[in-house]
C-alpha positions in Angstrom: 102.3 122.6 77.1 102.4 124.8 73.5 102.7 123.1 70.5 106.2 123.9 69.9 107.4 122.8 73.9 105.3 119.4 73.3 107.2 118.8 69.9 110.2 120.3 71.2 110.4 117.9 74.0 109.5 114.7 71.9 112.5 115.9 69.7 115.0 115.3 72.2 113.3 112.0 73.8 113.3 110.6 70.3 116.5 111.5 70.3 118.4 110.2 73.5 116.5 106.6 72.7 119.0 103.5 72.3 117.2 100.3 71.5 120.5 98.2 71.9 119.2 94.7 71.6 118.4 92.6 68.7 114.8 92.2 68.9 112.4 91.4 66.0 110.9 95.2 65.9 114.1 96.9 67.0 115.3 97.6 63.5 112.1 99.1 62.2 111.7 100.9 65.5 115.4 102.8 65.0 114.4 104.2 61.5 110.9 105.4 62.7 113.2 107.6 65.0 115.7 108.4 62.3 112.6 109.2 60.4 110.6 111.1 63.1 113.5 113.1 63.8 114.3 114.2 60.2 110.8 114.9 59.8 110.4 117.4 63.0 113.6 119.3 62.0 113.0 119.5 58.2 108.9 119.7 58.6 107.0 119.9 61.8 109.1 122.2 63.9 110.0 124.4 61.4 106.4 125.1 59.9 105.1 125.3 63.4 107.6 128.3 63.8 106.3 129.6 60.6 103.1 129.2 59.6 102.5 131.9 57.6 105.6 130.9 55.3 105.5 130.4 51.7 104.2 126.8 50.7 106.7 124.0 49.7 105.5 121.8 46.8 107.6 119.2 45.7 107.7 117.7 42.3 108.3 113.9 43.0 108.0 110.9 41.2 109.6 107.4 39.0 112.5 107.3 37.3 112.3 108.8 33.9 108.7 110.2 34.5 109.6 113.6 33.3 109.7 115.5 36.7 112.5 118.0 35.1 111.1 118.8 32.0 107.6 118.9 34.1 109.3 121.7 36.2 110.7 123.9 33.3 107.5 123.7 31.7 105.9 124.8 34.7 108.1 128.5 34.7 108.4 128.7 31.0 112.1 128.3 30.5 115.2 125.5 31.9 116.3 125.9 35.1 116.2 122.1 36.0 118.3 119.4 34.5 116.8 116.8 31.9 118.3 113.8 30.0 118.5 110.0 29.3 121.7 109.4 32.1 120.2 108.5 35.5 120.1 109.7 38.1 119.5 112.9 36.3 118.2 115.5 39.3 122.0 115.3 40.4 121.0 117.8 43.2 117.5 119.2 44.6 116.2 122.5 43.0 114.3 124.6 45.1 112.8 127.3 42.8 111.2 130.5 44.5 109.6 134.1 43.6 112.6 136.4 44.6 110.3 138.1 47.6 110.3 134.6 49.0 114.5 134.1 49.1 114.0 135.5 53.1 112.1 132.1 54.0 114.7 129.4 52.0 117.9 131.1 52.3 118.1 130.1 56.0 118.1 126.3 57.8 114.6 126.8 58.2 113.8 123.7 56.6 115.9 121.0 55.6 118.3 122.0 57.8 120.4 119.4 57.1 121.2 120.3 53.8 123.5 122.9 52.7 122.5 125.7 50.6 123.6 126.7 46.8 122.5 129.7 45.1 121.8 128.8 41.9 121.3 130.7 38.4 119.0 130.0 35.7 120.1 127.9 32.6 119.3 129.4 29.0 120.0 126.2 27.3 119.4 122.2 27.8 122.8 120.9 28.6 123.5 118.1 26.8 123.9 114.7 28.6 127.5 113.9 27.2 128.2 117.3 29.2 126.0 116.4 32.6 129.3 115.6 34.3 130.2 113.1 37.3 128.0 111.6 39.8 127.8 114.1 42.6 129.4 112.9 45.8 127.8 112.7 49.4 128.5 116.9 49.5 127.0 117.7 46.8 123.9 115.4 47.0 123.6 117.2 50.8 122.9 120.3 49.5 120.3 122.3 48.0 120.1 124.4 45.3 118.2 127.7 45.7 117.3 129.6 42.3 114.7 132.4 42.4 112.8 132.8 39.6 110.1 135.6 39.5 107.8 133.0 36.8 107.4 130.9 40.6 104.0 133.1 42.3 105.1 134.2 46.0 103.8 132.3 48.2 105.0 129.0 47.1 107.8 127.5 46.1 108.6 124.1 43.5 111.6 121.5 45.0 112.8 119.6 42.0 113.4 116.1 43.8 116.0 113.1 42.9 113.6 109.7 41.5 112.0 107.8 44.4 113.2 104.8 42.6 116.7 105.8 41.9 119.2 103.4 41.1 121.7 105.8 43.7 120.7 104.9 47.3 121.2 108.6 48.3 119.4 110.0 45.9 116.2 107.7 47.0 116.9 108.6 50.6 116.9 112.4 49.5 114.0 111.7 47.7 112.1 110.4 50.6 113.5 113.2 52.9 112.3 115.9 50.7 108.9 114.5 50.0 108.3 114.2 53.8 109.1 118.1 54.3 106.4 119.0 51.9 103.0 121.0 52.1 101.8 119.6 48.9 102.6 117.0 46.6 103.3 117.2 43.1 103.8 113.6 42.2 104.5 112.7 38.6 104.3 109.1 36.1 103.6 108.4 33.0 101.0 106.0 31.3 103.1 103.1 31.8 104.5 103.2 35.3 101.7 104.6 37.6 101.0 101.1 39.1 104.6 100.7 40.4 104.6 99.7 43.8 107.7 102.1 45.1 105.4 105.0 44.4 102.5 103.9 45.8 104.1 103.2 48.8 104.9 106.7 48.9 101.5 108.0 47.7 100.3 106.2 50.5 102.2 107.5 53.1 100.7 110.9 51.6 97.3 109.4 52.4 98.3 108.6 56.0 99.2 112.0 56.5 96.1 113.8 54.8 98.8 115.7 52.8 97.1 117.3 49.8 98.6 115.4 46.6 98.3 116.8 42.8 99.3 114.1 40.4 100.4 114.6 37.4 100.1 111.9 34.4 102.8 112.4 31.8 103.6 111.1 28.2 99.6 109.9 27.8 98.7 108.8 24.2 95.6 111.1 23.3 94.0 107.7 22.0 94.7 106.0 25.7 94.2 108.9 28.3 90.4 108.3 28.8 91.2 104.7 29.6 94.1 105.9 31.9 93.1 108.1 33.6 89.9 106.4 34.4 91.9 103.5 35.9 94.5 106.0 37.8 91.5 108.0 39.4 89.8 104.4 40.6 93.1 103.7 41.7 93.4 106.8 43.7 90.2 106.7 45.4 90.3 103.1 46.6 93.3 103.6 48.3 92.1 107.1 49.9 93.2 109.8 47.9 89.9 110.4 45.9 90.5 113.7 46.3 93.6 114.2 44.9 94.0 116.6 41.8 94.8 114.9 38.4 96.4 116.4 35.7 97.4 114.8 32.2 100.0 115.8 30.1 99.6 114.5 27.1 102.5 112.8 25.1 103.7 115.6 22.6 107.5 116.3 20.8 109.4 119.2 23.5 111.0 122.0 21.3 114.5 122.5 20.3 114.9 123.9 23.9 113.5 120.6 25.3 110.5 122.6 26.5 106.9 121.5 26.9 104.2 123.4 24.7 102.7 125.8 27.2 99.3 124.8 27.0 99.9 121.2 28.0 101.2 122.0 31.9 98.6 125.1 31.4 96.0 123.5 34.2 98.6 122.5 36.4 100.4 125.7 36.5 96.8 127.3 37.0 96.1 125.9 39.8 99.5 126.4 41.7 98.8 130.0 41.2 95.4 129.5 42.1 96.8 128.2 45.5 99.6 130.8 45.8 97.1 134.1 45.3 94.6 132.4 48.0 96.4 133.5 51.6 93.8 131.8 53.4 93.8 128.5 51.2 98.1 128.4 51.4 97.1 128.5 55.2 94.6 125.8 55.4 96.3 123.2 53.2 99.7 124.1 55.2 97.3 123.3 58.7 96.1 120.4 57.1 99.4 118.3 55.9 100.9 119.8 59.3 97.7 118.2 61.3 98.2 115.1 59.5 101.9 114.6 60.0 101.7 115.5 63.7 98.8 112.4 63.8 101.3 110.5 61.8 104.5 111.3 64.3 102.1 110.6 67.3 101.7 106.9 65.5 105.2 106.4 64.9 106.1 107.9 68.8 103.8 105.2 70.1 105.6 102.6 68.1 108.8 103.4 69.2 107.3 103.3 73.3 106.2 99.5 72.4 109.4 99.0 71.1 111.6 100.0 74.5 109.1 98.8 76.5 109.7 95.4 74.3 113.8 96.3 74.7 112.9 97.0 78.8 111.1 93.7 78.9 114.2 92.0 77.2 117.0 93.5 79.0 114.8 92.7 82.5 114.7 88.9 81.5 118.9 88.7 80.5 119.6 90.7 84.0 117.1 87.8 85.7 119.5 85.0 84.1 122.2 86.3 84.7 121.2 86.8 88.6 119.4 84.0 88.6 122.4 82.2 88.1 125.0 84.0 90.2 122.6 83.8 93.4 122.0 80.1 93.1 125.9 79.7 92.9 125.9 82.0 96.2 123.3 79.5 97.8 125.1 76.3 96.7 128.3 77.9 98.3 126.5 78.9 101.5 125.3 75.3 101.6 128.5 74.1 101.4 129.8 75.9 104.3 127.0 75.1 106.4 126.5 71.5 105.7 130.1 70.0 106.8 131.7 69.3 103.2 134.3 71.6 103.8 135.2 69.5 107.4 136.5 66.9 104.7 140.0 65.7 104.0 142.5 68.0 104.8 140.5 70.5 106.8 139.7 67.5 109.1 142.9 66.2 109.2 144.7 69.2 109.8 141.9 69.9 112.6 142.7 66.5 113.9 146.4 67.5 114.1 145.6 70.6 116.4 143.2 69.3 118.5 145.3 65.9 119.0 143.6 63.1 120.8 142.5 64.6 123.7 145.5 66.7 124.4 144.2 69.8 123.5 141.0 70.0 125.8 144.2 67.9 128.7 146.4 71.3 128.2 143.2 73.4 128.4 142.5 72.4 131.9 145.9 71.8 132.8 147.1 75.1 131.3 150.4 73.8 130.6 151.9 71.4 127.9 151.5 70.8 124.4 149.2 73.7 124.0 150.9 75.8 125.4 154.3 75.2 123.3 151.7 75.0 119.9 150.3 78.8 120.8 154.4 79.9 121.7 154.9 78.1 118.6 152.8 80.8 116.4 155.2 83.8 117.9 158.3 82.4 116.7 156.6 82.3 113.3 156.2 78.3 112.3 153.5 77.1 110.7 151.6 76.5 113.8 148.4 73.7 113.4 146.2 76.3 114.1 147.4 78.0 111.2 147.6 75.2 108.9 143.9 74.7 110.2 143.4 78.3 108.7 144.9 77.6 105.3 143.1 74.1 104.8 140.0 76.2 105.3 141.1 79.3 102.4 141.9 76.6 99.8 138.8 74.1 100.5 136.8 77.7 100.4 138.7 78.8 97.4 137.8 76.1 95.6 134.0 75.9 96.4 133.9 79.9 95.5 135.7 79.1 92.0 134.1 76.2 91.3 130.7 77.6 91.7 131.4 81.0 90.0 132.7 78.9 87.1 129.4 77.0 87.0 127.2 80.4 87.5 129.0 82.2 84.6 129.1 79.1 82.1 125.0 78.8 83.1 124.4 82.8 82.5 126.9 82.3 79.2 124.1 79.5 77.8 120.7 81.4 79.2 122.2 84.9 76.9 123.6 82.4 74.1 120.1 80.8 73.6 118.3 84.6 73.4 119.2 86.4 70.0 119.4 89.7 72.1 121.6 88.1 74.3 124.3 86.6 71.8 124.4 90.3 70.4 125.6 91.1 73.1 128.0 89.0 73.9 129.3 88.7 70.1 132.4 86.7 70.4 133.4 87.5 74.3 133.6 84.2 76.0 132.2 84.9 79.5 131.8 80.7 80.3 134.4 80.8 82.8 135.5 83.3 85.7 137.4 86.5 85.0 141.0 86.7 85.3 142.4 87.2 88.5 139.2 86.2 89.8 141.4 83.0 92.1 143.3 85.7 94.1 140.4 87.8 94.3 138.5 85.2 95.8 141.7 84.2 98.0 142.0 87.5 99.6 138.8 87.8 100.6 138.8 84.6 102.4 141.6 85.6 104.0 140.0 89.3 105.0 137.1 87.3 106.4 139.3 85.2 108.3 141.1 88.6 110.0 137.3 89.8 110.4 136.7 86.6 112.8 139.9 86.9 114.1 139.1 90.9 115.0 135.6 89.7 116.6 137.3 87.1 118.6 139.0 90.1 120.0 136.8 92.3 120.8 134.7 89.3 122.4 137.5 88.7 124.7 138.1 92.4 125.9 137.1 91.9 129.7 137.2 88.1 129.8 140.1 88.3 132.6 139.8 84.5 133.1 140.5 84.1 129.8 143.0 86.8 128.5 146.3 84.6 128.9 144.4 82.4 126.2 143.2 85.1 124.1 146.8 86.3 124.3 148.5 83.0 123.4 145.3 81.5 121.1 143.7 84.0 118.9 144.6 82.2 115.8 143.7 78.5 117.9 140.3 80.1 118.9 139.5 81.7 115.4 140.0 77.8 114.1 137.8 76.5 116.3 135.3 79.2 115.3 135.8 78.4 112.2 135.2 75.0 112.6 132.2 75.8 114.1 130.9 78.0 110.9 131.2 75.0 109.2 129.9 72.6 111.9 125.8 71.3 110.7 126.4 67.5 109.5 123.7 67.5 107.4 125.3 65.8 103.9 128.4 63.6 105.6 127.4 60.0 105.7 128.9 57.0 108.2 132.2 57.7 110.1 132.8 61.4 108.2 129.3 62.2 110.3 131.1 61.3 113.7 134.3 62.4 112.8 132.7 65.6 111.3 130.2 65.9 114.6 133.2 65.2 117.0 135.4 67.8 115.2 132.3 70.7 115.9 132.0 69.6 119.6 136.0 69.8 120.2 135.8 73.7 119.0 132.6 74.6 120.2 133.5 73.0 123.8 136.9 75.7 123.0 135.1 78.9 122.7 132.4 78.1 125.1 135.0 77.5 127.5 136.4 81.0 126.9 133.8 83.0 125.7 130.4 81.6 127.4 127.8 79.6 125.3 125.6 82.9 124.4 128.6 84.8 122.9 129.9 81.5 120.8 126.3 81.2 118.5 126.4 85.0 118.6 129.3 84.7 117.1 129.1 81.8 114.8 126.2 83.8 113.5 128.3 86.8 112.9 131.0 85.3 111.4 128.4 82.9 109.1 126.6 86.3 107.8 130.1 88.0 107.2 131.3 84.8 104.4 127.6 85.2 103.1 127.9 89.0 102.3 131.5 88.6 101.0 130.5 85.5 99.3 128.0 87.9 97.6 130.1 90.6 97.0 132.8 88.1 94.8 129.5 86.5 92.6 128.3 90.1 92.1 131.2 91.3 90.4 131.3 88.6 88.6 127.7 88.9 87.5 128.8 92.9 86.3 130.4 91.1 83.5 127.3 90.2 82.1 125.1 93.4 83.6 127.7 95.8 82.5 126.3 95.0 78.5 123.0 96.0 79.6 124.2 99.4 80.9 123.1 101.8 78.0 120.7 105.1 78.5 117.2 103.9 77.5 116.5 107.1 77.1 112.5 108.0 78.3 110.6 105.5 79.8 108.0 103.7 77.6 105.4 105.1 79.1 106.6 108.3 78.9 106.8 108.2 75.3 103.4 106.6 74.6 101.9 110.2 77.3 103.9 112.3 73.8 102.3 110.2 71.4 98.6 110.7 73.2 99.3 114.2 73.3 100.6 114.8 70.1 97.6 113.1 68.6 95.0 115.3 70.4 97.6 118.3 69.2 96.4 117.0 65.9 92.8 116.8 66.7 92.7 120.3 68.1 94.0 122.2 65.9 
């Protein structure tokens, strides 16, 4: 893959990842995206395009350390803003020889920021006169001035303090320093320890970006001391062999204008670098080589963190399972075990099947069961049918119950994970969903038709038996029922005779009709029908809690950590 496809392609994995979930690295690992975006469209992709494009240097540095006046002195005349109100570089200044304007006057770079052609300033504008703090608009824009005193072939961005007391301008400021070839970085005798632009200086270092600093406002008597301290400071942190320039502390003339000779090296050696084609093309290789290496680190990051965010979301969809499919097993037992041949499903059992009557009618085909069954066609409540709704409420209730108990578990297991509370926020998801009773009602009752249908379809044939499929269905569906529910295992002393007695009445029913075979073929059936539906409610449910978990991850994590290996041997090839 070319250079521009690989980077291309880790622009717009970068950007379709969502780390959703409150994890202890997930907030550093969204602004190393944010960053590794902004860098590739204001940097990276745009120099790749271009490589033989002028270089951009940007002037950077503390608060009050002179960058502006730095700048004018470096052209000979004011085009830059300087004063005592802060912050004073209101809006970036990109300064460039007129046969450059091609290169800046596009989104080439810093594409996110709107351009301004600009004119040169004759005179120091006083700061009574500096006028408002610019608003988010005007801060997200830059200025373009060309200026034939700039050499072609590179170009000077005037950037906001790194320390600014606007949050904006500090972001700009970072933004603008990461879009640069070079590094002009500017303090003054008393602030070059400051921690906020060391940080910076070394994330130069990390990149291999070539860095010229400049040391403003020295007392002659102190700049041996100083700078000897700055330069061991610079090489022990790995940026021995960065260029230092001192300016030495001296009155600026009614213009507010440096004397020429004291920026005199520094401007030197710009136009040292601009003149040197092959040296603008090495140093622009170099700082791209290093940021790629950089991005590669950042990319690899970011795949620990989703794999961390996969790991996370894969343990909150385990609870919440976890707890839904035990609640399906404690319902299954409970159908299986004969709890639900308890009070009133027994007794209105017991009221069908009589005391011996019913199996009396059987063989005698006449009688009480037959008057029951006729009963059912001139629509009462026959006991067959209050057999069927003693079953659907002491279901219902099991199926409630246990969902209840499944979703206030899965509410605790998310509630005791940070990622988990976020998100849930202030949802209460303890109990079951409204509506969730009828739900669960009507598809007892569709299982209950199901049975019904296979009792038919079992029967097609039977010629013995059609007068009682045709007066019995919902009798023999009971006693199926019944049978579903049948194993003892759980009902102590006289429920476990009852309960046994109450299974041997039905089964003796349908394997009177239907053959012994075809009865545990189709207690089986009817069993693995209530499991799947049983299923089908508690997953639902569980979607309450899955359904927070359903957000594009965006590329794999080990997808991303294949981009970061290749853009790190990008930047060893090259």
């Amino acid at each position: 893959m070319a250079a521009v496809e690989l980077l291309e392609a880790v622009r717009a994995e970068l950007a379709a990842i969502a780390l959703p979930l409150a994890l202890p690295d997930a907030a550093q690992a969204r602004q190393d995206i944010r960053n590794a975006l902004a860098q590739l469209d204001d940097y990276i992709l745009p120099r790749y395009r271009s490589l033989d494009a002028p270089l951009l240097a940007v002037v950077g540095g503390s608060t009050g350390a002179g960058k502006s006046t730095l700048v004018n002195g470096l052209v000979g005349h004011n085009v830059t803003r300087a004063g005592a109100i802060r912050p004073t570089t209101r809006q970036p200044i990109l300064l460039h020889h007129p046969s450059d304007a091609a290169w800046f006057e596009d989104q080439r770079v810093l594409p996110s920021l709107h351009r301004i052609r600009g004119s040169l300033v004759s005179s120091p504008l006083p700061a009574s006169q500096a006028g408002p703090t610019p608003d988010a608009a005007a801060i997200s824009s830059l200025v373009l001035v060309s200026d034939g005193a700039v050499p072609p072939g590179i170009a000077l961005l005037d950037a906001p303090d790194v320390d600014s007391i606007s949050d904006d301008n500090r972001k700009l400021a970072g933004q603008l320093l990461a879009a640069a070839d070079l590094w002009v970085f500017v303090t003054t005798a008393n602030r070059y320890a400051d921690a906020v632009p060391w940080r910076l200086l070394l994330d130069a270092a990390s990149r291999d970006i070539m860095v010229a600093v400049v040391l403003d406002r020295v007392p002659p008597a102190a700049e041996a001391e100083v700078r000897a301290d700055l330069q061991g400071m610079l090489s022990r942190e790995g940026l021995g062999e960065a260029r230092l320039f001192v300016v030495p502390e001296v009155a600026l003339d009614p213009m507010g204008m440096l004397p020429a000779d004291a920026v005199e090296p520094l401007r030197t050696w710009l136009r040292e670098l601009a003149a040197d084609a092959a040296g603008r093309s090495e140093i622009a290789r170099r700082t791209l080589n290093g940021t790629v290496k950089a991005l590669g680190g950042r990319v690899e990051a970011v795949a620990l963190a989703a794999g961390a965010q996969q790991r996370a979301a894969g343990i909150l969809a385990a609870d919440a399972r976890g707890a839904y499919q035990d609640a399906v097993a404690r319902i299954l037992e409970a159908t299986r075990d004969g709890a639900l041949l308890r009070g009133e499903v027994l007794a209105r059992w017991q009221d069908f099947v009589g005391t011996g009557e019913f199996f009396r009618a059987m063989e005698q085909n006449i009688g009480r069961l037959r008057d029951r069954m006729g009963a059912f066609f001139r629509g009462e409540p026959t006991p067959a049918v209050r057999v069927e709704t003693a079953i659907e409420t002491g279901l219902q209730a099991v199926i409630i119950d246990e969902a209840a108990h499944a979703a206030e578990d899965a509410d605790q297991r998310w509630r005791s994970d940070p990622a988990g509370r976020q998100l849930l926020g202030s949802d209460d998801l303890s109990g079951t969903s409204e509506g969730f009773s009828e739900t669960v009602a009507a598809e007892i009752r569709a299982w209950q038709g199901s049975l019904m249908e296979l009792i038919r379809t079992e029967g097609q044939g039977k010629r013995t038996q059609a007068r009682w499929l045709s007066f019995g269905i919902n009798g023999l569906g009971a006693a199926l029922m019944i049978v579903v529910f049948s194993m003892t295992a759980g009902l102590t002393g006289l429920e476990i005779g009852v309960a046994g007695g109450t299974a041997v009445v039905g089964q003796r029913l349908l394997e009177a009709v239907f053959g012994e075979d075809a009865v545990r073929r189709l207690a089986k059936t009817a069993r693995e029908d209530l499991h799947a539906r049983c299923q089908k409610l508690l997953r639902t449910e569980q979607q309450r809690f899955l359904s927070r978990l359903d957000v594009p991850q965006g590329a794999p994590p080990d997808v991303l950590a294949g981009r970061a290996a290749a853009l790190r041997r990008l930047a060893a090839a090259a």
